[in-house]
C-alpha positions in Angstrom: -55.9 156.4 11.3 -56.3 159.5 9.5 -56.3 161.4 12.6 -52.6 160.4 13.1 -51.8 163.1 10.2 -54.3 166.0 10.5 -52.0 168.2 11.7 -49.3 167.4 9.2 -48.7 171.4 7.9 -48.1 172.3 11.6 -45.2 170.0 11.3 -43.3 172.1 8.6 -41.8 173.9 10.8 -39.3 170.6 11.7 -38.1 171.0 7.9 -35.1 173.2 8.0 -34.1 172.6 11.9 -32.7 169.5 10.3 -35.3 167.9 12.0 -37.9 165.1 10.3 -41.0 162.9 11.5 -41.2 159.4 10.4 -44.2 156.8 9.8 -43.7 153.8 11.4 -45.2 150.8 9.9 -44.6 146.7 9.6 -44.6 144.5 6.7 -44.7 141.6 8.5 -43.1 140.0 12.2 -41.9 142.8 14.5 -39.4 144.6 12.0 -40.3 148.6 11.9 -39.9 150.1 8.9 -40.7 153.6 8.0 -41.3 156.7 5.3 -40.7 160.0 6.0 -44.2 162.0 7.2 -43.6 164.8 4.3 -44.1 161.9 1.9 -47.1 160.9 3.2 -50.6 162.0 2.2 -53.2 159.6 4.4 -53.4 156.4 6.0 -56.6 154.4 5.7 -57.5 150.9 6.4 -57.2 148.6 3.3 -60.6 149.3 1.0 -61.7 146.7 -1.6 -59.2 147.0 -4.6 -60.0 145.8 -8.2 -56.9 143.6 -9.9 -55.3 145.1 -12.7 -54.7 142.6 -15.7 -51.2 142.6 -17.1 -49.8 145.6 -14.5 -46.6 145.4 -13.0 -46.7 142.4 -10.7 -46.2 144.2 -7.6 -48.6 146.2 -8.1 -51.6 144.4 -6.3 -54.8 146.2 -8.0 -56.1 150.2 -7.8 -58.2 151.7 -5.4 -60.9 154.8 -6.1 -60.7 157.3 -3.2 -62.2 160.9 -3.4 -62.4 160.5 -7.1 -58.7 159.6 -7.6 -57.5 156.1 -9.0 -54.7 154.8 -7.2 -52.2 152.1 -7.9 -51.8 149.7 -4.7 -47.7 148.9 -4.5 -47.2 145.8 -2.3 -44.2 147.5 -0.5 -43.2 144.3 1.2 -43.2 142.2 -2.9 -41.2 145.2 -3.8 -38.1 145.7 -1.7 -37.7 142.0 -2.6 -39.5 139.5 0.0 -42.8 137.6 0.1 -45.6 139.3 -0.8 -47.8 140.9 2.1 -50.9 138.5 1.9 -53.5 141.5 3.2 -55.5 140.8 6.9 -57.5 142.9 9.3 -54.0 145.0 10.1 -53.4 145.8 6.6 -53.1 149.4 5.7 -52.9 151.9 2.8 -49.9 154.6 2.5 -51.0 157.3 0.4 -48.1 158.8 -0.8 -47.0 161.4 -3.4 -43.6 161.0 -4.8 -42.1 162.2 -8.0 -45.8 164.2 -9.0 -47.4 160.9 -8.9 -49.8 159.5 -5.9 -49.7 156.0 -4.9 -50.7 153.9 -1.9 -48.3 151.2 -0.2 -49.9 148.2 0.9 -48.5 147.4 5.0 -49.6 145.7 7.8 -49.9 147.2 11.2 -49.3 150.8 11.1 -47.7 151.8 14.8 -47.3 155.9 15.3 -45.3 158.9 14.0 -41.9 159.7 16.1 -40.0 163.1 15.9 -36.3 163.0 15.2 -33.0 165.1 14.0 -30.9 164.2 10.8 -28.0 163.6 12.8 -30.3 160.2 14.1 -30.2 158.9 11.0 -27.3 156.6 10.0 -26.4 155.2 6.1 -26.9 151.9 5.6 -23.7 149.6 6.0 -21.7 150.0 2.6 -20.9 146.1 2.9 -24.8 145.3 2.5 -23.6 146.6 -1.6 -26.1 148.6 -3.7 -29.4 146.1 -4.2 -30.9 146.9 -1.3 -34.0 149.2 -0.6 -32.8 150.9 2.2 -31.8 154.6 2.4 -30.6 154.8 6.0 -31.2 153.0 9.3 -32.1 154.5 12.7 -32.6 153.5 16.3 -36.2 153.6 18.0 -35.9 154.4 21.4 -38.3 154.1 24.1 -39.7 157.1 25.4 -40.1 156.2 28.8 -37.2 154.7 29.9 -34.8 156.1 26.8 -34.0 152.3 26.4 -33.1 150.9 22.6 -36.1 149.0 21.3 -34.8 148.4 17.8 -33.9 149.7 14.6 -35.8 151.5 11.7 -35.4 151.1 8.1 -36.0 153.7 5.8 -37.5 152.9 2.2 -35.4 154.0 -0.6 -38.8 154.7 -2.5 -37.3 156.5 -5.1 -36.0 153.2 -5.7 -39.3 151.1 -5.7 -41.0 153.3 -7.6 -37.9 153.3 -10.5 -38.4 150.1 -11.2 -42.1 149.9 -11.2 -42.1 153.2 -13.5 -39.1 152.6 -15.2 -37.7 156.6 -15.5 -36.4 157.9 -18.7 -32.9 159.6 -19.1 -33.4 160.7 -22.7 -33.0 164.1 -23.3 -35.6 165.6 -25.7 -35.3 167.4 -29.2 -34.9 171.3 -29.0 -34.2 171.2 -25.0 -30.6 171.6 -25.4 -29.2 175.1 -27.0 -26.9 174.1 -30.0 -25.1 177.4 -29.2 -23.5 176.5 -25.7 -23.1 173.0 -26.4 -19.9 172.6 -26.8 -19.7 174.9 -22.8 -20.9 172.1 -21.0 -18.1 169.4 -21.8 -15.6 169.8 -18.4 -18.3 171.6 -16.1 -18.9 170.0 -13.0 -22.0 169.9 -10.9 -21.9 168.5 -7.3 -25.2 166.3 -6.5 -26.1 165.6 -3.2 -28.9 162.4 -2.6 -28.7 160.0 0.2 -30.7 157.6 -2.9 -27.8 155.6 -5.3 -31.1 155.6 -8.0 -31.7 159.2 -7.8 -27.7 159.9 -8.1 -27.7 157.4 -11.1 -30.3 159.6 -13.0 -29.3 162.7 -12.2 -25.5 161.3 -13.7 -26.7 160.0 -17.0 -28.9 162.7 -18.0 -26.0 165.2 -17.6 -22.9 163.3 -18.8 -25.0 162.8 -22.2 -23.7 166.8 -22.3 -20.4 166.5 -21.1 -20.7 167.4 -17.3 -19.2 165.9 -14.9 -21.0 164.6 -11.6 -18.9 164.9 -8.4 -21.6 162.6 -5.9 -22.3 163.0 -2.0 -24.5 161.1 0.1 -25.8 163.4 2.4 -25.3 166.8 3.3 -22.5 166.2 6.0 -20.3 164.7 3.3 -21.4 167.4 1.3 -20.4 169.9 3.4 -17.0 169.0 4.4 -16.0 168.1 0.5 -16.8 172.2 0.1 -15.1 173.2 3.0 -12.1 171.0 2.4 -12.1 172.8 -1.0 -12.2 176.5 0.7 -9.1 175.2 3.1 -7.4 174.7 0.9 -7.7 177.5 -1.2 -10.0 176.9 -3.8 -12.7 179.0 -5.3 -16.0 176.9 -4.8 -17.4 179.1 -8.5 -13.8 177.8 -10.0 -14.5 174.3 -8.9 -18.4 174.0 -9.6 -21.1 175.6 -11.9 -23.6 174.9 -8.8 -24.8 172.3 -6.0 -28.1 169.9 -6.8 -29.2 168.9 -3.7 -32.0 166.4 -2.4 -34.1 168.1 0.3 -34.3 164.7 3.3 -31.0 162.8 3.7 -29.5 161.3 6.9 -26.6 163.4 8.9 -28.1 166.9 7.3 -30.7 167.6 5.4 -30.5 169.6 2.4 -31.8 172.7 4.1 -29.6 172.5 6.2 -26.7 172.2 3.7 -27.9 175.1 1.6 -28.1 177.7 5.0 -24.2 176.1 6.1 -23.4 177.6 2.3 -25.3 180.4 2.1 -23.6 181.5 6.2 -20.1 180.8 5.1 -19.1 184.2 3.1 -16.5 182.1 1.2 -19.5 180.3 -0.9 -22.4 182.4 -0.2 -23.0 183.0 -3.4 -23.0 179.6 -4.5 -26.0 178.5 -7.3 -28.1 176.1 -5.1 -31.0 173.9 -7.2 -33.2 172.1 -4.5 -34.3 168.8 -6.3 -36.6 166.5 -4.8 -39.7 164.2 -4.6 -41.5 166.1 -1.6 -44.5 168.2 -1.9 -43.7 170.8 -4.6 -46.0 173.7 -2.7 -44.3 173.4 0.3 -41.0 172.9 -1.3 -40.9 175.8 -3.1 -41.8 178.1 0.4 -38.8 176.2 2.0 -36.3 177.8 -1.3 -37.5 180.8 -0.3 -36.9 180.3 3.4 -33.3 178.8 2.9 -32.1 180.6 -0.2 -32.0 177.8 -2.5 -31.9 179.5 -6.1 -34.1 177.1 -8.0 -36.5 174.5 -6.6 -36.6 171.4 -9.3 -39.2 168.1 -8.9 -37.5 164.6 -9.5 -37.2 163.6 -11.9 -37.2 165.4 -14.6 -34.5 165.3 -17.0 -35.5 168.1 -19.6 -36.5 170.1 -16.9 -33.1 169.6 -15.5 -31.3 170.0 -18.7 -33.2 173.4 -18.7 -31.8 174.6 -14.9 -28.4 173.5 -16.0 -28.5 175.3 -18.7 -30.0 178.6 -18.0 -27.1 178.3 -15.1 -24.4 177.7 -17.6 -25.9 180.9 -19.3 -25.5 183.3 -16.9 -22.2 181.7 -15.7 -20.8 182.4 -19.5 -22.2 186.2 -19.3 -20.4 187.1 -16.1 
């Protein structure tokens, strides 16, 4: 299994084309669910795992590989449904996600396929906001081009949330009593296909004042800025910058940032890259793309601390 990702870092070169490679596993029955490649560290057949007394009860037990404890997540207990009783399919994810590594029990793990953003649909508003679904996506075969079913992607920002239970709280001495009273009627424009991620990006910064104008993906991002610019606003007058997650259905956030940095009206737009993808490689993509700041979730002194050194320079000019 682990020869399915050994040539993961030739794949970077997808991130960026608005392109991304997804995992494909089951949880149980036929339904294909997936994560997204970038997220994922190994695959390995299910090794012997020890319980864990009093731990979260979906988290099964830990596992020691090369020297590293790791906390087993039964994915399937998780996202809400029966717990995956483990057989001779079951697999480990190894993932990292938020600077912390943990490995998803699954069953049968099928193969990796290659698609664009644009493939990648939101999942039907009427389904409401409990579900642990990020978007949706049609598997096609590659023989005959013929629909074989759909794929639903994890919100594992959310999964892990609840397991980890993420703090808001801003800490003492993060926030300069000097400019406090600047923040109150700024507005920051966040961009995450994830409603948990959007949540705690919103009350860390509305604890200061600033307001959160939301988008779902970079598409909807995109034309909310443009709409602005047609109708003659100033993108600087309207926002003190864009926080945007890096992998979100319709366009990516690579993507988003090169649309703003090639349209002259909001070139010079402040662009924070904010994600739970590999924080190496992330912070080679805000070089390639022109993102100003590259910021791992979640981290809400850290963010405090972008925001602010923003707000700074914006009150100089």
């Amino acid at each position: 299994m682990t020869n399915l990702l050994e040539n993961i870092d030739k794949r970077t070169n997808l991130v960026g084309e608005n392109r991304l490679e997804l995992l494909l596993f089951h949880l149980s029955g036929r339904q294909l669910f997936a994560l997204n490649v970038f997220k994922v560290k190994e695959v390995v057949k299910l090794p012997r795992f020890n319980k864990l007394p009093n731990s979260h009860p979906h988290i099964d037990g830990v596992v020691a590989i090369r020297g590293e404890s790791i906390p087993v997540i039964n994915l399937k207990a998780a996202i809400g449904l029966q717990p995956l009783v483990p057989d001779s399919e079951s697999n480990l994810i190894i993932t990292e996600y938020n600077r912390t590594i943990q490995g998803f029990l699954v069953g049968k793990v099928e193969h990796i396929v290659n698609m664009t953003w644009g493939e990648i649909m939101e999942p039907p508003s009427t389904v409401g906001r409990h579900h642990y679904l990020t978007a949706i996506t049609k598997l096609k075969e590659e023989t005959r081009g013929e629909l074989t079913g759909l794929i639903e992607i994890i919100d594992v920002e959310k999964v892990l949330a609840e397991i980890l239970d993420y703090k808001v709280d801003i800490s003492e001495g993060i926030v300069d009593p000097n400019i406090l009273s600047e923040f109150a009627g700024q507005r920051i424009l966040h961009v995450d296909d994830s409603y948990t991620a959007r949540k705690q990006v919103a009350n860390t910064l509305e604890q200061l004042g600033v307001e959160i104008v939301p988008a779902k993906n970079g598409l909807e991002a995109l034309n909310l800025l443009k709409g602005w610019l047609d109708q003659g606003k100033k993108i600087q007058d309207e926002l003190l910058m864009v926080i945007t997650d890096a992998e979100m259905p319709m366009m990516d956030g690579y993507k988003l940032t090169s649309e703003i940095r090639n349209d002259p009206r909001m070139s010079d737009m402040f662009v924070v890259l904010n994600t739970s993808l590999s924080g190496d490689f992330n912070k080679a993509m805000v070089e390639k793309v022109g993102c100003n700041e590259f910021l791992s979730k979640f981290q809400p002194d850290r963010l405090v601390e972008v925001v602010q050194s923003r707000l700074k320079e914006k009150i100089e000019l």
